[in-house]
N, C-alpha and C positions, 0 to 999 in steps of 0.2 A: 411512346415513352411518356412516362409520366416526371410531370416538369416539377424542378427542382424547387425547395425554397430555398432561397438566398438572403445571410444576412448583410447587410449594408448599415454601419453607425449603430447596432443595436437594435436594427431593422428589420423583419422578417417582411419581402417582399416576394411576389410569383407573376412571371412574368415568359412567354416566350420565348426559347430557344431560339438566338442567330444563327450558333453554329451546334449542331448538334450528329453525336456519334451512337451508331446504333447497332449492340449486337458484330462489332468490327471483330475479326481475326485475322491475322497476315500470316502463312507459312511459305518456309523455305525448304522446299522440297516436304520430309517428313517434320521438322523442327517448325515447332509454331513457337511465334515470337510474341503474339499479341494474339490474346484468347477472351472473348469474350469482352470485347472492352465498349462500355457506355460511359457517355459523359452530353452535359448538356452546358453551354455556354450565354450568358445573356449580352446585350448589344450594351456595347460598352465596357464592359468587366477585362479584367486583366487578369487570366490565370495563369500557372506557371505549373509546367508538365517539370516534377523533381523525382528525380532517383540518380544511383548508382550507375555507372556504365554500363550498359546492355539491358539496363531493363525495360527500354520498348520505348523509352520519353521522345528518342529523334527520330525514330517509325514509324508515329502514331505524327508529328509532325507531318512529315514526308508526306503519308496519309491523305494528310488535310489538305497538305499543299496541291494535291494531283501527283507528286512526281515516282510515287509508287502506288500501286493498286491492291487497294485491300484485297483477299483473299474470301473474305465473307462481310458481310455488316453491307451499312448505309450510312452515309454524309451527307448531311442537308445543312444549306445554307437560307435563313428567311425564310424558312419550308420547299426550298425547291432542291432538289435531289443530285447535289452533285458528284456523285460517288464514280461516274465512266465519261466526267466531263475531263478534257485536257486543263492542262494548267492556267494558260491563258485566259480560261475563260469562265475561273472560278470568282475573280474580282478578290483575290488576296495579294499583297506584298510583303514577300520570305526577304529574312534578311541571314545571310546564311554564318559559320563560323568565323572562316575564311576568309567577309565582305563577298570574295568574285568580283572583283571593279577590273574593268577592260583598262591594263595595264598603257596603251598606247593615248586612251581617250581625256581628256582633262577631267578635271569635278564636273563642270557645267557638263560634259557630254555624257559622262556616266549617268548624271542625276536626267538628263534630256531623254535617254534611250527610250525606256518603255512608250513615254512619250509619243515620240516619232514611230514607234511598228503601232501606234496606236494610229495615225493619220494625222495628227491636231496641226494646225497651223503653224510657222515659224511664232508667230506671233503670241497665240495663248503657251506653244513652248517655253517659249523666252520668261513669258509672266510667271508660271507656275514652278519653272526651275529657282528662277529669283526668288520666290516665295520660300520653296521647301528650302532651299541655301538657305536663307534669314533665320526659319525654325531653328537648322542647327548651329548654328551661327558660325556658316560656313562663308557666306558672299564672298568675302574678301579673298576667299582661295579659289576662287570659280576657275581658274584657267594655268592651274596647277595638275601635275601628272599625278597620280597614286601613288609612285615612288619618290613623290618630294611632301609627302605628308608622312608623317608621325602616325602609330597605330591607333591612338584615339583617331585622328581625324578620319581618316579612312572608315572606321565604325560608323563615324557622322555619317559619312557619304552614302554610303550603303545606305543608312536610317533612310534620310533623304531620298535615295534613288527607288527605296519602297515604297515612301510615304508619297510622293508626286504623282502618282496615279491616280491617290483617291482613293484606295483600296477600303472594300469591306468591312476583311480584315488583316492584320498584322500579324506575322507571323515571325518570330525571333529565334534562332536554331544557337545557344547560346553563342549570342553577338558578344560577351563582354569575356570571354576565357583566355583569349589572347593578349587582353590588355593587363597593365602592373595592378596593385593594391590599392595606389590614390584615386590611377581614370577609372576604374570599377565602380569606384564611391560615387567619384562626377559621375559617370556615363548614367548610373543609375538612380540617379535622380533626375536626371534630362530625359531619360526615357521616358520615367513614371511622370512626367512633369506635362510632355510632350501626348503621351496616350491620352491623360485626363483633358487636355487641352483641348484636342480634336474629338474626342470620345469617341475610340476606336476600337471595336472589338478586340483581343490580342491576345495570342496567346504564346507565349515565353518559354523557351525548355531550357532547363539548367541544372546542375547536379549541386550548387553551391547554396545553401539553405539559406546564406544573408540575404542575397539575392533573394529568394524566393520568399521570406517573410517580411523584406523592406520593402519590395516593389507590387506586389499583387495582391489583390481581391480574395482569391481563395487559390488555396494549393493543390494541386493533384498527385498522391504521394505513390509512384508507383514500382514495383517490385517483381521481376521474372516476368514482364509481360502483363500481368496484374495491376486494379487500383487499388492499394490497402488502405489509404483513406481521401474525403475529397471535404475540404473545409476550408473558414477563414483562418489567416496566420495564428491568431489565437487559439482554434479550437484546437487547432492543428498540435500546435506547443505545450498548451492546457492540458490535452483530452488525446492524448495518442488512442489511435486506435489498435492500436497492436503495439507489442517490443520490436519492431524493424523500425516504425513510424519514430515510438519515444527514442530511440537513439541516431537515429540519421538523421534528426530534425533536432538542434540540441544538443549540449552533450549531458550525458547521464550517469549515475551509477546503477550499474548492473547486477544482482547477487541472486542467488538461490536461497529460498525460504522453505517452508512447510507449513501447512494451514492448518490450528490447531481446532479441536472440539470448540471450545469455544468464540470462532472464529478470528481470534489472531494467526500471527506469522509468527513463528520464531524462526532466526538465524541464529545458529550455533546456540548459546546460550539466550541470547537475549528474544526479547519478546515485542513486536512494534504490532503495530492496528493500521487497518487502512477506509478511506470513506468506502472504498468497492473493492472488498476484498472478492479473489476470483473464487469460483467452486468448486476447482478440481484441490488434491491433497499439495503436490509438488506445484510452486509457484517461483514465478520469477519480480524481484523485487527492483523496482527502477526507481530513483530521487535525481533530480537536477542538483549537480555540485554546490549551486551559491544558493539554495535554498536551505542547508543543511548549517544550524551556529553551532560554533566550538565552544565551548566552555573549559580553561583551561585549568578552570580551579575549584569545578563541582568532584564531587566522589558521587551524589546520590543519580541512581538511574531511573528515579519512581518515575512513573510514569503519568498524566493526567490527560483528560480529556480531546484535548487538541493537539498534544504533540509526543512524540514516542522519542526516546530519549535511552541512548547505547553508549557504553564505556569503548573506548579506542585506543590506540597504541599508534602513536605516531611512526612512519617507518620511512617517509622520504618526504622533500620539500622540492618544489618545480616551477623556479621564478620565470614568468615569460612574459613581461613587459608590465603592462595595467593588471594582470591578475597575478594573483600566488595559488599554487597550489598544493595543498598540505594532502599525503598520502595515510590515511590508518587506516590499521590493520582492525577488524572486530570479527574476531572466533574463525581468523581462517579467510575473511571475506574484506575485499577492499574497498571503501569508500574513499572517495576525492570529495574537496572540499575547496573552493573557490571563493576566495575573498579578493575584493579591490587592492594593490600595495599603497602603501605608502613610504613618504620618504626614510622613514627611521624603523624598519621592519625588528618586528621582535626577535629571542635567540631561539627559540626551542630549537630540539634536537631530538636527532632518532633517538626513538624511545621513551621519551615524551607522551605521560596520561594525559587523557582528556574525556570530557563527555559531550557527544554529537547528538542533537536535537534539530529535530525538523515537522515540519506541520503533518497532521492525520492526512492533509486533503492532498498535500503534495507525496505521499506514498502510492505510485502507481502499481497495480501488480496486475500481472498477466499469469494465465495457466502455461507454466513451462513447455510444453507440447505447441506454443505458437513461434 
Protein backbone atom coordinates (compact mmCIF):
# COMPACT_ATOMS: atom_id res chain seq x y z
CA UNK A 1 0.00 0.00 0.00
CA UNK A 2 1.25 3.17 -0.80
CA UNK A 3 1.65 5.50 2.32
CA UNK A 4 -0.48 8.34 2.97
CA UNK A 5 0.65 12.08 3.20
CA UNK A 6 -0.53 13.49 6.27
CA UNK A 7 -1.09 17.06 7.08
CA UNK A 8 -0.27 17.99 10.60
CA UNK A 9 -0.29 22.29 11.39
CA UNK A 10 -0.11 22.85 7.75
CA UNK A 11 2.35 20.21 7.47
CA UNK A 12 2.73 17.67 4.79
CA UNK A 13 4.56 14.79 6.56
CA UNK A 14 5.03 10.81 5.30
CA UNK A 15 5.72 8.60 7.57
CA UNK A 16 4.88 4.69 8.19
CA UNK A 17 1.78 3.04 8.95
CA UNK A 18 1.24 1.61 12.74
CA UNK A 19 -1.93 0.37 11.88
CA UNK A 20 -2.74 -0.29 8.54
CA UNK A 21 -5.87 -1.83 6.62
CA UNK A 22 -5.56 -3.65 3.34
CA UNK A 23 -7.99 -4.56 0.72
CA UNK A 24 -10.49 -5.62 3.89
CA UNK A 25 -14.09 -6.97 3.02
CA UNK A 26 -16.38 -8.56 5.73
CA UNK A 27 -19.66 -10.47 4.58
CA UNK A 28 -22.58 -11.98 6.13
CA UNK A 29 -23.58 -14.77 4.49
CA UNK A 30 -24.44 -13.12 0.77
CA UNK A 31 -24.60 -9.20 2.36
CA UNK A 32 -21.16 -7.69 2.41
CA UNK A 33 -20.87 -5.00 4.70
CA UNK A 34 -17.27 -3.68 4.26
CA UNK A 35 -16.07 -3.78 0.64
CA UNK A 36 -12.93 -3.01 -0.23
CA UNK A 37 -11.87 -0.88 2.53
CA UNK A 38 -8.08 0.69 2.88
CA UNK A 39 -6.96 2.91 5.29
CA UNK A 40 -3.56 3.55 6.75
CA UNK A 41 -2.92 5.07 10.25
CA UNK A 42 0.39 6.81 11.63
CA UNK A 43 1.68 6.24 15.33
CA UNK A 44 0.29 8.70 17.23
CA UNK A 45 -2.67 10.23 15.23
CA UNK A 46 -6.29 10.15 16.32
CA UNK A 47 -8.80 9.30 13.68
CA UNK A 48 -12.30 8.93 13.88
CA UNK A 49 -14.23 6.21 11.89
CA UNK A 50 -17.87 8.79 11.18
CA UNK A 51 -20.89 7.85 9.52
CA UNK A 52 -24.63 6.95 9.85
CA UNK A 53 -25.75 3.74 11.53
CA UNK A 54 -24.90 0.70 9.56
CA UNK A 55 -22.30 1.95 7.59
CA UNK A 56 -19.50 -0.38 8.63
CA UNK A 57 -17.65 2.43 11.26
CA UNK A 58 -18.18 -0.47 14.46
CA UNK A 59 -17.18 -3.52 11.97
CA UNK A 60 -14.21 -2.14 10.69
CA UNK A 61 -13.61 -1.48 14.54
CA UNK A 62 -14.43 -5.00 15.58
CA UNK A 63 -12.10 -5.74 12.71
CA UNK A 64 -9.04 -4.16 14.27
CA UNK A 65 -9.83 -5.22 17.50
CA UNK A 66 -9.57 -9.23 16.70
CA UNK A 67 -13.17 -9.74 17.76
CA UNK A 68 -14.51 -10.28 14.32
CA UNK A 69 -12.67 -11.68 11.34
CA UNK A 70 -12.46 -10.08 8.21
CA UNK A 71 -13.76 -11.96 5.38
CA UNK A 72 -10.87 -10.85 2.95
CA UNK A 73 -7.92 -7.96 3.45
CA UNK A 74 -4.93 -7.66 5.84
CA UNK A 75 -4.23 -5.82 9.29
CA UNK A 76 -0.90 -4.95 10.23
CA UNK A 77 0.10 -3.67 13.15
CA UNK A 78 4.13 -1.87 13.02
CA UNK A 79 4.22 -4.23 9.85
CA UNK A 80 3.63 -7.36 11.55
CA UNK A 81 0.31 -9.00 10.19
CA UNK A 82 -2.33 -9.37 12.59
CA UNK A 83 -5.19 -10.08 10.73
CA UNK A 84 -5.93 -14.31 12.37
CA UNK A 85 -4.10 -13.22 15.57
CA UNK A 86 -6.59 -13.47 18.77
CA UNK A 87 -7.47 -10.47 20.61
CA UNK A 88 -5.24 -10.67 23.42
CA UNK A 89 -2.47 -10.60 21.47
CA UNK A 90 -2.90 -7.74 19.23
CA UNK A 91 -1.57 -5.06 22.06
CA UNK A 92 -4.76 -2.85 21.56
CA UNK A 93 -7.30 -1.45 24.52
CA UNK A 94 -11.18 -1.23 23.20
CA UNK A 95 -13.04 0.80 25.20
CA UNK A 96 -16.52 -0.27 24.30
CA UNK A 97 -20.19 1.71 24.24
CA UNK A 98 -21.40 0.19 27.12
CA UNK A 99 -17.85 0.50 29.41
CA UNK A 100 -18.53 -3.68 30.27
CA UNK A 101 -16.99 -3.01 33.90
CA UNK A 102 -17.40 -6.17 35.98
CA UNK A 103 -20.45 -4.98 37.96
CA UNK A 104 -19.37 -6.94 41.33
CA UNK A 105 -15.36 -5.58 41.04
CA UNK A 106 -14.48 -2.08 42.48
CA UNK A 107 -12.75 0.73 40.10
CA UNK A 108 -9.25 -0.42 41.35
CA UNK A 109 -10.23 -4.23 40.24
CA UNK A 110 -11.70 -3.39 36.98
CA UNK A 111 -8.85 -1.05 36.07
CA UNK A 112 -6.38 -4.05 37.74
CA UNK A 113 -7.97 -6.96 35.48
CA UNK A 114 -6.12 -7.07 32.23
CA UNK A 115 -3.25 -6.58 34.47
CA UNK A 116 -3.39 -9.65 36.41
CA UNK A 117 -4.35 -12.38 33.05
CA UNK A 118 -1.35 -10.50 32.12
CA UNK A 119 0.97 -12.15 35.15
CA UNK A 120 2.49 -8.71 36.63
CA UNK A 121 3.25 -8.58 40.24
CA UNK A 122 0.85 -7.42 43.09
CA UNK A 123 3.16 -4.72 43.23
CA UNK A 124 3.73 -2.99 39.55
CA UNK A 125 -0.19 -3.83 39.76
CA UNK A 126 -0.87 -1.62 42.32
CA UNK A 127 1.60 1.14 40.70
CA UNK A 128 0.12 1.24 37.47
CA UNK A 129 -3.54 1.10 38.45
CA UNK A 130 -2.81 4.22 40.73
CA UNK A 131 -1.21 5.70 37.88
CA UNK A 132 -4.03 5.09 35.09
CA UNK A 133 -6.66 6.19 38.22
CA UNK A 134 -4.68 9.66 38.56
CA UNK A 135 -4.89 10.13 34.53
CA UNK A 136 -8.61 10.14 34.96
CA UNK A 137 -8.82 11.60 37.98
CA UNK A 138 -10.32 8.80 39.22
CA UNK A 139 -7.87 7.79 42.71
CA UNK A 140 -10.18 8.87 45.05
CA UNK A 141 -13.13 6.33 43.75
CA UNK A 142 -10.70 3.37 43.68
CA UNK A 143 -12.81 1.07 45.80
CA UNK A 144 -16.26 2.02 44.64
CA UNK A 145 -18.61 -0.40 42.60
CA UNK A 146 -19.79 0.67 39.01
CA UNK A 147 -23.14 1.03 40.34
CA UNK A 148 -22.11 3.77 42.72
CA UNK A 149 -20.60 5.96 40.02
CA UNK A 150 -22.30 8.35 37.61
CA UNK A 151 -22.18 7.64 33.76
CA UNK A 152 -19.13 9.92 33.25
CA UNK A 153 -17.31 8.08 35.83
CA UNK A 154 -17.77 4.78 34.67
CA UNK A 155 -16.47 6.10 30.79
CA UNK A 156 -13.27 7.11 33.06
CA UNK A 157 -12.94 3.73 34.11
CA UNK A 158 -13.25 1.92 31.33
CA UNK A 159 -10.71 4.73 29.62
CA UNK A 160 -8.44 3.59 32.47
CA UNK A 161 -9.08 -0.11 32.42
CA UNK A 162 -7.80 0.28 28.57
CA UNK A 163 -5.09 2.65 28.97
CA UNK A 164 -3.24 0.43 32.04
CA UNK A 165 -1.98 -2.12 29.77
CA UNK A 166 0.05 0.10 27.83
CA UNK A 167 -1.70 -0.69 24.78
CA UNK A 168 -0.49 0.12 21.21
CA UNK A 169 -3.35 1.20 20.34
CA UNK A 170 -6.58 2.63 21.59
CA UNK A 171 -9.60 1.78 20.40
CA UNK A 172 -12.85 3.85 21.33
CA UNK A 173 -16.47 2.07 19.97
CA UNK A 174 -18.33 5.39 20.73
CA UNK A 175 -17.46 5.72 24.44
CA UNK A 176 -19.09 9.15 24.89
CA UNK A 177 -23.18 8.31 23.32
CA UNK A 178 -24.48 7.36 26.55
CA UNK A 179 -23.31 10.30 28.43
CA UNK A 180 -25.73 13.94 28.53
CA UNK A 181 -24.54 17.19 26.43
CA UNK A 182 -22.08 18.84 29.17
CA UNK A 183 -19.91 15.21 30.18
CA UNK A 184 -19.62 14.89 26.23
CA UNK A 185 -17.85 18.45 26.06
CA UNK A 186 -15.69 17.19 29.31
CA UNK A 187 -15.20 13.61 28.27
CA UNK A 188 -14.01 15.10 25.00
CA UNK A 189 -11.40 17.12 25.78
CA UNK A 190 -10.04 14.48 28.56
CA UNK A 191 -9.70 12.11 25.91
CA UNK A 192 -8.13 14.45 23.29
CA UNK A 193 -6.08 15.71 26.22
CA UNK A 194 -5.23 12.19 27.52
CA UNK A 195 -4.36 10.59 23.74
CA UNK A 196 -1.93 13.69 22.92
CA UNK A 197 -0.48 13.17 26.38
CA UNK A 198 0.73 9.58 25.98
CA UNK A 199 0.67 9.72 22.13
CA UNK A 200 -1.26 6.76 21.43
CA UNK A 201 -2.26 5.57 18.40
CA UNK A 202 -6.40 5.65 18.47
CA UNK A 203 -8.89 5.35 16.63
CA UNK A 204 -12.41 6.65 17.73
CA UNK A 205 -15.84 5.62 15.89
CA UNK A 206 -18.76 7.93 16.26
CA UNK A 207 -21.53 9.00 14.20
CA UNK A 208 -21.64 12.75 15.99
CA UNK A 209 -19.55 15.18 13.74
CA UNK A 210 -18.59 17.49 16.82
CA UNK A 211 -17.04 14.84 18.05
CA UNK A 212 -15.33 13.90 15.13
CA UNK A 213 -13.96 17.46 14.04
CA UNK A 214 -13.19 18.61 17.79
CA UNK A 215 -11.16 15.70 18.81
CA UNK A 216 -9.16 14.04 15.86
CA UNK A 217 -6.44 14.42 13.40
CA UNK A 218 -8.18 13.28 10.35
CA UNK A 219 -11.69 11.91 9.71
CA UNK A 220 -12.78 8.83 7.99
CA UNK A 221 -16.15 9.60 6.41
CA UNK A 222 -17.68 6.42 5.70
CA UNK A 223 -21.06 5.39 3.73
CA UNK A 224 -22.81 1.71 2.94
CA UNK A 225 -19.62 0.06 3.84
CA UNK A 226 -17.50 2.59 1.78
CA UNK A 227 -14.66 5.43 2.52
CA UNK A 228 -16.29 8.71 0.76
CA UNK A 229 -13.70 10.74 1.98
CA UNK A 230 -10.48 10.41 4.45
CA UNK A 231 -9.09 14.04 5.59
CA UNK A 232 -8.21 16.70 8.21
CA UNK A 233 -11.37 18.22 10.14
CA UNK A 234 -10.83 21.15 7.64
CA UNK A 235 -10.55 19.46 4.56
CA UNK A 236 -13.24 17.52 5.49
CA UNK A 237 -15.70 20.73 6.23
CA UNK A 238 -13.92 22.92 3.40
CA UNK A 239 -13.68 20.44 0.54
CA UNK A 240 -16.53 17.77 0.91
CA UNK A 241 -15.73 15.14 -1.27
CA UNK A 242 -18.98 14.19 -2.37
CA UNK A 243 -22.87 15.54 -1.28
CA UNK A 244 -23.33 12.71 1.53
CA UNK A 245 -19.80 14.12 3.04
CA UNK A 246 -20.95 18.06 2.47
CA UNK A 247 -24.23 17.35 4.45
CA UNK A 248 -23.40 14.71 7.26
CA UNK A 249 -20.43 16.76 8.04
CA UNK A 250 -22.23 20.18 8.67
CA UNK A 251 -25.24 21.37 8.04
CA UNK A 252 -25.96 22.60 4.50
CA UNK A 253 -28.30 23.78 1.95
CA UNK A 254 -29.30 21.62 -0.60
CA UNK A 255 -30.83 22.66 -4.12
CA UNK A 256 -31.00 21.50 -7.66
CA UNK A 257 -29.28 23.75 -10.33
CA UNK A 258 -28.49 23.35 -14.23
CA UNK A 259 -25.12 24.16 -15.61
CA UNK A 260 -25.41 26.65 -18.19
CA UNK A 261 -23.10 27.13 -21.67
CA UNK A 262 -21.43 29.51 -20.14
CA UNK A 263 -20.49 27.61 -17.14
CA UNK A 264 -22.79 29.10 -14.53
CA UNK A 265 -25.69 27.49 -12.50
CA UNK A 266 -29.00 28.77 -12.73
CA UNK A 267 -31.64 27.82 -10.04
CA UNK A 268 -35.00 28.67 -11.12
CA UNK A 269 -34.43 32.10 -12.40
CA UNK A 270 -31.45 33.22 -10.84
CA UNK A 271 -27.93 32.71 -12.03
CA UNK A 272 -24.84 31.94 -9.27
CA UNK A 273 -20.90 30.77 -10.27
CA UNK A 274 -19.06 28.42 -8.55
CA UNK A 275 -14.84 28.09 -8.13
CA UNK A 276 -15.51 24.15 -9.41
CA UNK A 277 -18.32 24.08 -11.12
CA UNK A 278 -19.17 20.23 -11.92
CA UNK A 279 -19.33 18.82 -15.62
CA UNK A 280 -22.25 17.09 -15.91
CA UNK A 281 -25.67 19.49 -17.23
CA UNK A 282 -28.08 18.54 -13.88
CA UNK A 283 -26.04 19.59 -10.56
CA UNK A 284 -26.58 19.69 -7.08
CA UNK A 285 -25.99 23.01 -5.32
CA UNK A 286 -24.73 22.83 -1.35
CA UNK A 287 -23.84 26.36 0.75
CA UNK A 288 -23.29 26.22 4.48
CA UNK A 289 -26.29 28.25 6.30
CA UNK A 290 -24.03 30.90 8.17
CA UNK A 291 -21.94 31.46 5.19
CA UNK A 292 -24.83 33.00 3.29
CA UNK A 293 -25.56 37.39 4.49
CA UNK A 294 -29.09 38.67 4.25
CA UNK A 295 -29.47 41.91 3.02
CA UNK A 296 -32.67 43.07 4.05
CA UNK A 297 -32.76 46.22 2.22
CA UNK A 298 -30.89 45.58 -1.24
CA UNK A 299 -33.56 45.07 -4.46
CA UNK A 300 -30.18 44.71 -6.91
CA UNK A 301 -29.17 40.94 -7.48
CA UNK A 302 -26.08 41.93 -9.86
CA UNK A 303 -23.78 39.83 -9.48
CA UNK A 304 -19.78 40.48 -9.13
CA UNK A 305 -16.89 38.56 -9.06
CA UNK A 306 -16.58 36.81 -5.62
CA UNK A 307 -19.96 36.42 -4.63
CA UNK A 308 -23.43 35.39 -6.31
CA UNK A 309 -26.14 37.23 -5.04
CA UNK A 310 -30.28 35.73 -5.25
CA UNK A 311 -33.51 37.60 -4.31
CA UNK A 312 -35.54 35.42 -1.52
CA UNK A 313 -38.89 35.35 0.15
CA UNK A 314 -38.78 34.81 3.58
CA UNK A 315 -41.28 31.93 4.57
CA UNK A 316 -40.38 30.69 8.18
CA UNK A 317 -38.14 31.84 11.27
CA UNK A 318 -36.45 28.83 13.68
CA UNK A 319 -35.23 30.30 17.13
CA UNK A 320 -33.05 27.52 18.80
CA UNK A 321 -31.00 29.00 21.42
CA UNK A 322 -27.48 30.86 20.09
CA UNK A 323 -28.64 30.56 16.54
CA UNK A 324 -31.76 31.85 14.38
CA UNK A 325 -32.64 30.49 11.65
CA UNK A 326 -34.45 32.33 8.76
CA UNK A 327 -36.19 29.95 6.02
CA UNK A 328 -36.53 31.58 2.08
CA UNK A 329 -37.86 30.70 -0.40
CA UNK A 330 -35.87 31.45 -4.00
CA UNK A 331 -37.90 29.97 -7.35
CA UNK A 332 -39.19 27.01 -5.77
CA UNK A 333 -35.93 26.10 -3.70
CA UNK A 334 -35.15 26.50 0.07
CA UNK A 335 -32.25 28.11 1.58
CA UNK A 336 -31.53 28.29 5.44
CA UNK A 337 -29.64 30.85 6.70
CA UNK A 338 -28.02 30.95 10.29
CA UNK A 339 -27.08 33.94 12.15
CA UNK A 340 -25.82 34.31 15.90
CA UNK A 341 -29.17 35.77 18.16
CA UNK A 342 -29.10 38.33 19.91
CA UNK A 343 -30.88 39.87 22.73
CA UNK A 344 -33.32 42.23 20.96
CA UNK A 345 -33.98 40.03 17.58
CA UNK A 346 -35.49 41.94 14.67
CA UNK A 347 -39.52 41.76 13.48
CA UNK A 348 -39.37 40.39 10.00
CA UNK A 349 -42.12 38.20 9.03
CA UNK A 350 -43.39 35.57 6.48
CA UNK A 351 -42.96 37.11 3.50
CA UNK A 352 -40.50 39.32 3.96
CA UNK A 353 -37.90 40.44 0.73
CA UNK A 354 -34.53 40.03 0.94
CA UNK A 355 -31.24 39.62 -1.01
CA UNK A 356 -28.98 36.34 -0.03
CA UNK A 357 -25.22 36.73 -0.99
CA UNK A 358 -22.60 34.31 -0.28
CA UNK A 359 -18.84 33.73 -1.53
CA UNK A 360 -18.01 31.98 -5.21
CA UNK A 361 -15.70 29.77 -3.19
CA UNK A 362 -18.21 28.65 -0.57
CA UNK A 363 -20.74 27.40 -3.66
CA UNK A 364 -20.15 23.58 -3.50
CA UNK A 365 -21.60 21.60 -6.41
CA UNK A 366 -21.72 18.12 -7.24
CA UNK A 367 -23.10 16.22 -10.41
CA UNK A 368 -26.64 15.26 -9.27
CA UNK A 369 -26.10 11.45 -10.03
CA UNK A 370 -23.66 11.31 -6.67
Amino acid sequence: MMHQTIKRDGVETIGNPHLSLEGINKKYGLVEVISNLNLEVRKGELIALLGPSGCGKTTTLRMIAGLIAPSAGKIAVGGRDVTHIAPHGRDMGLVFQSYALFPHMTVAKNVAFGLEMRGLSRADIANKVAKALSMVQLEHLAERKPRELSGGQQQRVALARALVIEPSILLLDEPLSNLDAKLRDEMRTQIRDIQQQLGITTVFVTHDQVEALSMCDRIVVMKGGLIEQVGTPHEIYERPATPFVASFVGRTNRVKGKRTADGCIRIGSSMIRSATPAGQDDVVVMVRPHRIHIDWNATSTEQDETANRTAAVLSRITFIGDVIQYHFDVDGSEFIVEESTKKSQSSHRHGDKAVLSWSVEDTLVFGADQ
